[in-house]
C-alpha positions in Angstrom: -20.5 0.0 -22.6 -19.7 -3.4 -21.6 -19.7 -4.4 -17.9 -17.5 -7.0 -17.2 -17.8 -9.3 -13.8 -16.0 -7.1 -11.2 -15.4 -8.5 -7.8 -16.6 -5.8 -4.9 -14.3 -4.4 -2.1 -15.4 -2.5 0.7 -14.3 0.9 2.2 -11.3 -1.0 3.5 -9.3 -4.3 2.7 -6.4 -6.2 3.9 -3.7 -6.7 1.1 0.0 -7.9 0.5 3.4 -6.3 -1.1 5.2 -10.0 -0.9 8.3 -8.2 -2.9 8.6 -5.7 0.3 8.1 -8.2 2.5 4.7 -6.8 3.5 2.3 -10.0 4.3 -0.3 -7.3 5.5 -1.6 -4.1 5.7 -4.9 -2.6 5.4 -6.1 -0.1 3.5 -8.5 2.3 2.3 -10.3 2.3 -0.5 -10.2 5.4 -2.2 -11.8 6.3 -5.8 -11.3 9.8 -5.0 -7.2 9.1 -4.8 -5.7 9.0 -8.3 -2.7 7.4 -7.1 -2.3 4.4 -4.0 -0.1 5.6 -1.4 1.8 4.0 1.3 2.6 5.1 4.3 7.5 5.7 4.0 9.5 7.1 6.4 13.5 7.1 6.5 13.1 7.5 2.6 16.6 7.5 1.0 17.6 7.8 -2.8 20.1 5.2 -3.4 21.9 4.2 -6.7 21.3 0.2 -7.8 23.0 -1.0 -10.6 22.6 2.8 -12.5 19.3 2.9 -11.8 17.5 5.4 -8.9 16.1 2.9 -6.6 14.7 4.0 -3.1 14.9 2.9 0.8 12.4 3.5 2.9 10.7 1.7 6.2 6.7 1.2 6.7 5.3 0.2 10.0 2.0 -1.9 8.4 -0.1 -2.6 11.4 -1.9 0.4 12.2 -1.4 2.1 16.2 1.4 -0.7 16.4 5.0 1.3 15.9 6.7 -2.4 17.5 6.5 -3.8 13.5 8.9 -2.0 10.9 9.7 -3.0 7.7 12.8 -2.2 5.4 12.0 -2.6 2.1 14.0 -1.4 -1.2 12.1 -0.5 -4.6 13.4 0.6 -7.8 11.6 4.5 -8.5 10.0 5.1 -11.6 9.0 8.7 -11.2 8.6 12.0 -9.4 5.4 13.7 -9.4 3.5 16.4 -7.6 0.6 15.0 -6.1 -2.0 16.9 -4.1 -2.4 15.6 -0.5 -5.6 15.0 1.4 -5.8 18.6 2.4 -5.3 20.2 -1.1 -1.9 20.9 -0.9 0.4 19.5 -3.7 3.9 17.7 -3.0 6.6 16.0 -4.9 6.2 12.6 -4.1 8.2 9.7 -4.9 6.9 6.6 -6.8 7.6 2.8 -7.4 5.7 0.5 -9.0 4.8 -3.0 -7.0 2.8 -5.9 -6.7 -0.4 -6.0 -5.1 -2.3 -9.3 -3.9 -5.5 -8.2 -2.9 -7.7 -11.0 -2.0 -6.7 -14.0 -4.4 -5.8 -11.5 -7.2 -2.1 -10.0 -7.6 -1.4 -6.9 -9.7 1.2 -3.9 -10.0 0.0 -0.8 -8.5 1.7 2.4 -8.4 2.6 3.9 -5.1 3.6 7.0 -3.9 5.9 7.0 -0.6 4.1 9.9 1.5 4.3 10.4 5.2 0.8 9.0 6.8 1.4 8.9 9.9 -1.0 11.3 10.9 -3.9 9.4 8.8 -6.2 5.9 10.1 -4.9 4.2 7.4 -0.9 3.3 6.1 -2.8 2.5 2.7 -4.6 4.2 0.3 -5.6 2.1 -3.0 -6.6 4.9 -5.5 -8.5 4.4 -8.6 -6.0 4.0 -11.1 -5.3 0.4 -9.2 -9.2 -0.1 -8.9 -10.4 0.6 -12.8 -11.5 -2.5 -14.3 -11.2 -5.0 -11.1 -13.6 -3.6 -8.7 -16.3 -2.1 -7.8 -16.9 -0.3 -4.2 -19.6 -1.1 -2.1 -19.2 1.7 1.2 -21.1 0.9 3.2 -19.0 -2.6 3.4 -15.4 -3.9 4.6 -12.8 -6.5 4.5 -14.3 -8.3 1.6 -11.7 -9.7 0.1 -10.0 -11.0 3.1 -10.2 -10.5 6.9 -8.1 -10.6 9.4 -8.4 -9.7 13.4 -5.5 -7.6 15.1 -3.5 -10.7 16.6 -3.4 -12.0 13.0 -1.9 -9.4 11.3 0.4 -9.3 14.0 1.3 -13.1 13.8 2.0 -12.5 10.1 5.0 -10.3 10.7 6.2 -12.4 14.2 6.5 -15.6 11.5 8.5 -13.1 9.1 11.0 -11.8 12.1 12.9 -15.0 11.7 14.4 -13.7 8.6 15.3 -10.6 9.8 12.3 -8.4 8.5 11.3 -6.7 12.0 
């Protein structure tokens, strides 16, 4: 089996959803997790053009409920996924892309309720395989930022209406 050069993320990293208006939001890293999740509320079905498309607002900035955002995604599939605590639930997916670091990507996400977890992120391994390796005992890797930074991100963005 060829190993190619993967770049290494830690048990958490700071990325971007720059289509949902997202600039950042950290998450865990999660080779356990099939699927990346992201933390939806308000999640409403909504027709675009005859296609299913889906609303839904994710506060990013983790113990900071001040910064919303409303973003808008087409779906591409139902599936029953099985929570962190073993219990399976119909979830709701889009497909979106990723920057982690200096590398963009799609990534499939489900839209599950996380408020009650550390993170509003989860990458999973589907959007690992063939990128990265995971070194545990390590975080923010890729790209770092400290709590007034993140913030600042989305104070910039409230100009146009995104908070």
């Amino acid at each position: 089996m060829e190993v190619k050069n993967l770049k290494i993320v830690g048990s958490e990293e700071w990325c971007a959803f720059n289509q949902l208006k997202i600039p950042a939001i950290r998450a865990r890293i999660d080779s356990g997790a099939k699927t990346s999740s992201i933390q939806a509320t308000e999640i409403k079905l909504i027709k675009k053009n005859d296609e299913d498309w889906v609303n839904f607002v994710v506060y990013p900035l983790q113990r900071n409920n001040n910064i919303k955002v409303l973003c808008s995604s087409k779906l591409i599939d139902k599936r029953s996924i099985k929570g962190s605590f073993g219990i399976s639930e119909e979830r709701l997916i889009i497909k979106e892309p990723v920057t982690i670091g200096e590398d963009t990507f799609d990534i499939e996400l489900s839209l599950a309720n996380r408020n009650t977890m550390e993170f509003k992120m989860l990458i999973g391994r589907e959007a690992l395989s063939n990128r990265y390796l995971i070194n545990p005992a390590a975080k923010q890797l890729q790209k770092t930022y400290s709590k007034k930074e993140s913030s600042a991100k989305y104070k910039s963005d409230s100009k146009k209406g995104i908070n």
